[in-house]
Structures are given as C-alpha cells and as structure tokens.
N, C-alpha and C positions, 0 to 999 in steps of 0.2 A: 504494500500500500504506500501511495508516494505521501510524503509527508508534506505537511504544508504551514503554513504561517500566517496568522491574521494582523495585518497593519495599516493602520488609519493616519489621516493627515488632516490636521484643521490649519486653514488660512482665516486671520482677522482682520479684514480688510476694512477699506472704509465706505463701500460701495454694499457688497454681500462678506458672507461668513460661509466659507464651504467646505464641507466633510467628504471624505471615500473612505471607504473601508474596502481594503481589498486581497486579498489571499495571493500568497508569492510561493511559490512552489522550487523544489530541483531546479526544476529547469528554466526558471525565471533567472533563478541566482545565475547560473553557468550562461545566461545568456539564448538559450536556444526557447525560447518562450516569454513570452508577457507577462504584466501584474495584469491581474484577473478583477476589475472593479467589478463587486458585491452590493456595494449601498453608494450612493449617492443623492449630496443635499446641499441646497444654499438657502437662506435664508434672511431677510434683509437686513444690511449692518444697522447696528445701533450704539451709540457711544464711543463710535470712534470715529476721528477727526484726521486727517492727513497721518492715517498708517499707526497715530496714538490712542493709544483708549483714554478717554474723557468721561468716562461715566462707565466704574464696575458694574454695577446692577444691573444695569441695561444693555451692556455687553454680554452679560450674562443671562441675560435673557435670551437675548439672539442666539448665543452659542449652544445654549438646552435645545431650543429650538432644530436647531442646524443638526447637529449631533444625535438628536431623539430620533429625528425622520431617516438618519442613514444609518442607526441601529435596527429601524424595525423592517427598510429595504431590505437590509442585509440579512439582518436574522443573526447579529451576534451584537454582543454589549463592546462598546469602547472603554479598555481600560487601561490602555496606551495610547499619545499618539506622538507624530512627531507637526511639529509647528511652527508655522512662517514667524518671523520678524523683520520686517519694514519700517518706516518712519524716518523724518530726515535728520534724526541722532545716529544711523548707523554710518559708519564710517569704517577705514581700514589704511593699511602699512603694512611695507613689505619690514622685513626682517630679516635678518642671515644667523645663521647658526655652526658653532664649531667642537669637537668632543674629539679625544683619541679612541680609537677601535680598541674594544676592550680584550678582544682574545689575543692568548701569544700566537696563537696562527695567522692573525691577521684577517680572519673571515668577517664579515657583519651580520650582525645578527639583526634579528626585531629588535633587542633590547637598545642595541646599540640608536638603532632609526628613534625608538622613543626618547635618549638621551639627547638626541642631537635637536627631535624637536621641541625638548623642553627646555634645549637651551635658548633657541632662537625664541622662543614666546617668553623670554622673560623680559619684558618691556616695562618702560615706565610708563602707567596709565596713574591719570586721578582717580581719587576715590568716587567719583560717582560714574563712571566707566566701568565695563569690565568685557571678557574677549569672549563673544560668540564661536571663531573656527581657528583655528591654525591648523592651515593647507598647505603643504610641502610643494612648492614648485619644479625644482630641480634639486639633485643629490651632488654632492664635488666629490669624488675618491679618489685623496691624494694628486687636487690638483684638476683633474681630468671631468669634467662638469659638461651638462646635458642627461646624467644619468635618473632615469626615474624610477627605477628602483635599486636600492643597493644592497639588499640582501642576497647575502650569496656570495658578492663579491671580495676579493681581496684588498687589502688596505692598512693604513697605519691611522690614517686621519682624514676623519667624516664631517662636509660641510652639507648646511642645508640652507636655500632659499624658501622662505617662507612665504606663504600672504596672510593678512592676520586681519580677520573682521570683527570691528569692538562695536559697541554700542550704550547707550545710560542705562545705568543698574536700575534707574526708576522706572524706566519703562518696561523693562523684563520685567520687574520685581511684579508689575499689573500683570502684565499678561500670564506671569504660573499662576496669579491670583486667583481670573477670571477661570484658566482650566483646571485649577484647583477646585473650583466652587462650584465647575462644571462635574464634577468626580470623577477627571480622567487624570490619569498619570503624564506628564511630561516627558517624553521619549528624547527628546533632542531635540533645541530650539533651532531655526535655519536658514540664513540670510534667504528673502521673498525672493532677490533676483538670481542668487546661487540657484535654488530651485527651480526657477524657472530655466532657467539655464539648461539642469538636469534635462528638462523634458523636451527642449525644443531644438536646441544646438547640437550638431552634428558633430563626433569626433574631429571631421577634417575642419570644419568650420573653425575649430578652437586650437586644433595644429597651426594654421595658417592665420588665426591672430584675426579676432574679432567682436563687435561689442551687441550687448544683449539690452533690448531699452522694453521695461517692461514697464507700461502704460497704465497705475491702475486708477481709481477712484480721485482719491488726493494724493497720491505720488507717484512720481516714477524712480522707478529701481535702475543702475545700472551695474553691468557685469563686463566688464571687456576682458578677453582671455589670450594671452601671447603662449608660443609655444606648446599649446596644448594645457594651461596653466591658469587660472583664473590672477590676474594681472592687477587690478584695480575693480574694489566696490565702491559705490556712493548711491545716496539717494537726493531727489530735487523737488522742492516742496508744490508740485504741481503735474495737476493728473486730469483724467476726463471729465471730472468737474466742475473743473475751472470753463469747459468748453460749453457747458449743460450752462452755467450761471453768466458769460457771454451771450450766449442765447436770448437767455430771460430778459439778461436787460436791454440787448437791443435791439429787440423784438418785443418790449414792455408784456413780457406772458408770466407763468409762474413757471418753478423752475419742475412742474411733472408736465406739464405745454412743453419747455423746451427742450425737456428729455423724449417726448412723442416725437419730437421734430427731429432728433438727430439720428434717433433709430433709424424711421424712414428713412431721411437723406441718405444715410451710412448702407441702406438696401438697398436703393435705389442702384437700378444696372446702367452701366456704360452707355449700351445701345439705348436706353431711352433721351431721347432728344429735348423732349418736351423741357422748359425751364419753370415751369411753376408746379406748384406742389399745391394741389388739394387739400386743404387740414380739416374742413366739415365733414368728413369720411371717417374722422378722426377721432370727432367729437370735441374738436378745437370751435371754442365759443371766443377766442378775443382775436384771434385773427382768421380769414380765409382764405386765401390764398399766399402764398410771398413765392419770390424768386429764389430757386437754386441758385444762380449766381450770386446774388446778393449773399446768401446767407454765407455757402464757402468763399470766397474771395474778401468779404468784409465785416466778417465774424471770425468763422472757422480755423481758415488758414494764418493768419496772424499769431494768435493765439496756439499752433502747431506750431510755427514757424520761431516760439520764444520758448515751448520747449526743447527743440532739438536746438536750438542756439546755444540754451545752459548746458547740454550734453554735449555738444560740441566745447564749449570753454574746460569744462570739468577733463577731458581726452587729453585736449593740447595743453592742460595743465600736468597731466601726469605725463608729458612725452609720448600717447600712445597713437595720435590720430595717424603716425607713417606706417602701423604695426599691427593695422586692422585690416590687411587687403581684402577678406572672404566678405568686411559691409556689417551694416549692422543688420539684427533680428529683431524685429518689433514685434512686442505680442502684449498679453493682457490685454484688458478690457474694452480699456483705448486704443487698439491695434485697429479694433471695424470700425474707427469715425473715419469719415468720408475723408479722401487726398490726401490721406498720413503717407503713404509711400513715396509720393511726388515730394509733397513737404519736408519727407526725411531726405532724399535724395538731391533736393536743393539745398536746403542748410547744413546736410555732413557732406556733400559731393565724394560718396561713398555706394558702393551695391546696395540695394536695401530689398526684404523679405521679408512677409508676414511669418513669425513662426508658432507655428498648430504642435499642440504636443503629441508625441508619437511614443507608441511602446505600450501601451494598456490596452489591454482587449474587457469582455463584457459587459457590460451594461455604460456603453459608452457615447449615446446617440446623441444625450445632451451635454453631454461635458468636452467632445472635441474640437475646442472653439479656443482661441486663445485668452478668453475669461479664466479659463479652470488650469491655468501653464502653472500656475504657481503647487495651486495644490495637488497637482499628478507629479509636479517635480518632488515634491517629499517623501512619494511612495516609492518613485524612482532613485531619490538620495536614501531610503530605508532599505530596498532590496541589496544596494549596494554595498551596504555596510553590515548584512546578513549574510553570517559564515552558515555553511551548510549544519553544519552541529545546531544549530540554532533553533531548527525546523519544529516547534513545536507550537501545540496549542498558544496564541497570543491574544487570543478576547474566546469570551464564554458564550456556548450559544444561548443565546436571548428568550427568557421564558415570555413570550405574551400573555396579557396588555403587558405594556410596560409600562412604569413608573418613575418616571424620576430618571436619573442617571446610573446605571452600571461601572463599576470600579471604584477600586480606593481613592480616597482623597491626597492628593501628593504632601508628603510633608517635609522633602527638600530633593534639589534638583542633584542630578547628577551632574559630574564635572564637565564643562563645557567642550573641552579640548578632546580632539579626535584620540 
C-alpha cells in the first residue's frame, strides 16, 4: 500500500484567505507525480490591510471560515499547515559563510552543510526582526564555487552563499496568533513570493536568472533568482487594489462598481473591437456605459505602469536588472487586470509571462488561475522538504458535522531556519 501524507497551506492575504489540503505520495516526492489537491477554499479577507493583519478576531474569523470548508471538501481535519508571509516589512540579505571540514578524510558531510549554514545566518538583526529562511545559494570547496551540493565531496574548507529573508517579529508574532486561534499547528512560515515562485517558475527560468512579481490584493511580492538561486526578496506597498480604488474614484462609483468593472474589462477578448462596455447588464446603477479606452489608458495603465517602475528601481538597486534574461513572471491576482503584460514589458523592457501554477492534479478546476500561485506554492515548498520516511498519516480523517477546528492549538513555533 503506497503510503501517503496529508499537507495543507493557508495564505492570508489581503484580498481572500485560501486553504488546500492535499495528499503527497512516493511519487510526488521523487518527482514522477503531482500533489493531489483534496479540499479547496477561499474565503473573503478580513482584517488585513497590505499583506498585515489589523484586526485578530476578524482574521480569525475568515480563516475558520476558509479552513472549515477545505476540511469538510476534503474529508480530513487540518492540524498542520504551512503558511504564507507577505507585507512590506519582509525584506532580505545575502550573507556568506565559512567553517573547516570536520572529518580527517576531508569528506563533507550534512553536519558539516549545517555548520557552514549556521555560520553565515548569524547576522546582526534588531530586536524586532527576526529570519524567516536561510537558503544556501552556492557551496565554495576549497576555493572552487558554483557547487550546489557538497556532500560527498572532498575538502578542507566549506564556504557558503546564502540568501537570508527577515521580517518584524510583530507581524509573525499575529499571524501564529491568528493560526493558533484557528487550532492549527504552524508547519513553517514562507516568504508569499518564494512560494509563489515554487509553483510557477521553471527550473530553467531561475538557471538563467529571472524575476517573479506576484501581484496580490495590497502588495506585490518580489522574487528574482540568479543562477538557479533565489537572489533578492522584497515587497512594495501596492497591489490590485490600488487599481479597484483608481477606478472608484475616477469613475465617482463605489469600490464593489469598480471591482465589477475590472473583472469584465480584465475578460474582455482581444478580438472584440467594440470600445464601450455595457454596465446595466451588470446591475451598475451610477454609471452606463464608459469607454474601454478611457478606462485602460487613463486609469488602469498609469497606475501598472508605477508598479512595475518601483520593481524596476528595487532590481537596479540590487544590480540584478543585467541578470534577468529569461523576463519577468507575473502572477497573483493582479496578473488578469487588463494590459499588465504590455505595461510590464514597457516599464522593465524585459520578456514578460503570465505565470499559472503547475504540478497539482485533483480537484483543481478553480484554483489554476494565478490567484491561488501562492498557496499551491506551499504545498509545492512542503513536498519538497518531505523525506520519504516521513510518509505518514499528517491530518485525521474528519468525523462529520464538524465543529469548530481540528488540531492542537500551537504553543511555540518551530525554529525558522531550514
């Protein structure tokens, strides 16, 4: 009997709040197979503001919500998960690291990789900081650098390139809160755009050095990856929101009028010529008609056009805009408003590609949309980090009705570093 694994992902966004539960098998691990999505749920955010929570209760309301519907999908309780972190306090730094090889043979061992990378994470951080990931870039042996793994090999002296993503202790400190209060256990916190990364960016894509702009609600995440290597994170205090409240006001509508108005626009096909847009079909009472042109050319696109400006500024601030050839990957929520591709491709004068998450099979009709990159990326960054030994029961199956939340309440996180 093939053994299997149950593992969930919650993202807390500022837009929705969205759960999977999904079963990872053999063969998901080794690669010859998919995660298996079981339950799927979104629910609308509540009390969080550009990627922060502003209000526990009410986060917590949404997230029972979100969580209860993709347990009884599913048919198992969440009593793990692993979970996004966004906001524009996350930030990051590379770091280097140096240790001698501890055996007389000169072999490397794990022990020695974990020495090397506990030497380069030890950074000076203030006390309301503290480090989400320390991701090993490249290995040096003796010198000799490019190597991405170095167990195994021979050597006297092990350096390491790190990337290191920190973030405010206050803002984590909510969010175990919020999934504390939810009764689910914290599995590992996960930078939104690392994850997103996970699910949409190609091997070669990140070989050949390129950046990840994940679009969501009130922020965007960035990821650019050199060498195959996640290179620089940051986030930028503006997301598809900002384009929904554009709308409203220069359209004087409210802002669920000017969320109507960009869906449509954002479906709206190529081949249709016609430049006015019908909104009485709609159920739109303060305006009824407006132009397509008007709205992208003198709303929309400005408004794209100043966030991929600050993503542009944040690139050529780290040195990376010569080391991105593969272009950027737009995804998240904000990826389907209307002329982001053109708009990116004018203000990074870069390749640009909507990126769709791939690699999860069942119950998948409405979540493969670049909305959901983030939270397929966690279950994607979970199978990853599940050694075959591992393979056992990881949530209970669900006695109906259910009540309330399944699992323990967490009463402290596990250490952050990989």
């Amino acid at each position: 009997m093939t053994k299997t694994r149950i593992i969930a992902g919650i993202e807390l966004g500022s837009t929705k709040i969205a759960t999977l539960v999904a079963q990872i098998g053999e063969e998901a691990i080794t690669g010859e197979a998919s995660i298996n999505i079981v339950g799927a749920s979104q629910s609308e955010s509540k009390g969080i503001k550009k990627g922060q929570i502003v209000d526990i209760e009410e986060t917590v309301d949404a997230t029972v919500a979100s969580v209860e519907a993709a347990e009884r999908m599913a048919g198992y309780s969440v009593e793990k998960a692993f979970v996004a972190v966004g906001g524009a306090h996350v930030r990051s730094q590379n770091s280097h690291g140096v240790v001698a090889v501890s055996s007389p043979e000169g072999e490397i061992t794990e022990g020695d990789i974990d020495r090397v990378v506990e030497a380069a994470s030890a950074i000076s951080l203030p006390a309301s900081r503290e480090v989400v990931h320390v991701l090993p870039r490249e290995f040096v042996v003796d010198g000799e650098s490019g190597v991405k793994d170095a167990v195994g090999m021979s050597g006297v002296r092990l350096e390491v390139d790190t990337h290191i993503v920190t973030a405010a202790s206050a803002a984590l400190k909510n969010v175990r809160k919020v999934v504390s209060e939810v009764g689910v256990e914290i599995e590992d916190l996960v930078f939104a755009g690392f994850a997103s990364g996970e699910a949409v960016l190609t091997p070669t894509e990140k070989e050949l050095g390129c950046v990840l702009i994940d679009i969501g609600g009130g922020v965007t995440s960035i990821a650019s990856y050199v060498d195959g290597a996640l290179a620089y994170s940051g986030v930028i205090p503006v997301g598809a929101k900002n384009v929904t409240n554009d709308l409203a006001i220069g359209l004087r509508v409210s802002l669920e009028t000017a969320e109507k108005i960009k869906i449509v626009l954002s479906g709206k096909k190529k081949s249709d010529e016609s430049d006015e847009i019908d909104l009485e079909s709609l159920g739109v009472t303060e305006i009824r008609k407006i132009s397509k042109k008007t709205l992208l050319e003198g709303i929309i696109r400005p408004r794209l056009n100043e966030i991929f400006t600050m993503v542009k500024i944040e690139l050529e601030k780290e040195g990376l805009m010569g080391k991105v050839p593969s272009g950027a990957i737009i995804t998240g929520g904000g990826a389907e408003t209307v002329g982001i591709v053109e708009s990116a491709k004018r203000m990074l004068t870069l390749p640009v590609r909507i990126g769709t998450p791939q690699g999860v099979a069942g119950l998948i009709d409405d979540i493969m949309n670049p909305s959901f990159s983030t939270v397929i990326g966690l279950l994607k960054y979970a199978q990853r980090l599940t050694p075959r030994e591992n393979l056992t029961s990881f949530g209970k199956k669900l006695k109906l009705p259910t009540k309330g939340i399944f699992g323990k309440i967490v009463s402290s996180i596990k250490d952050l570093l990989p």
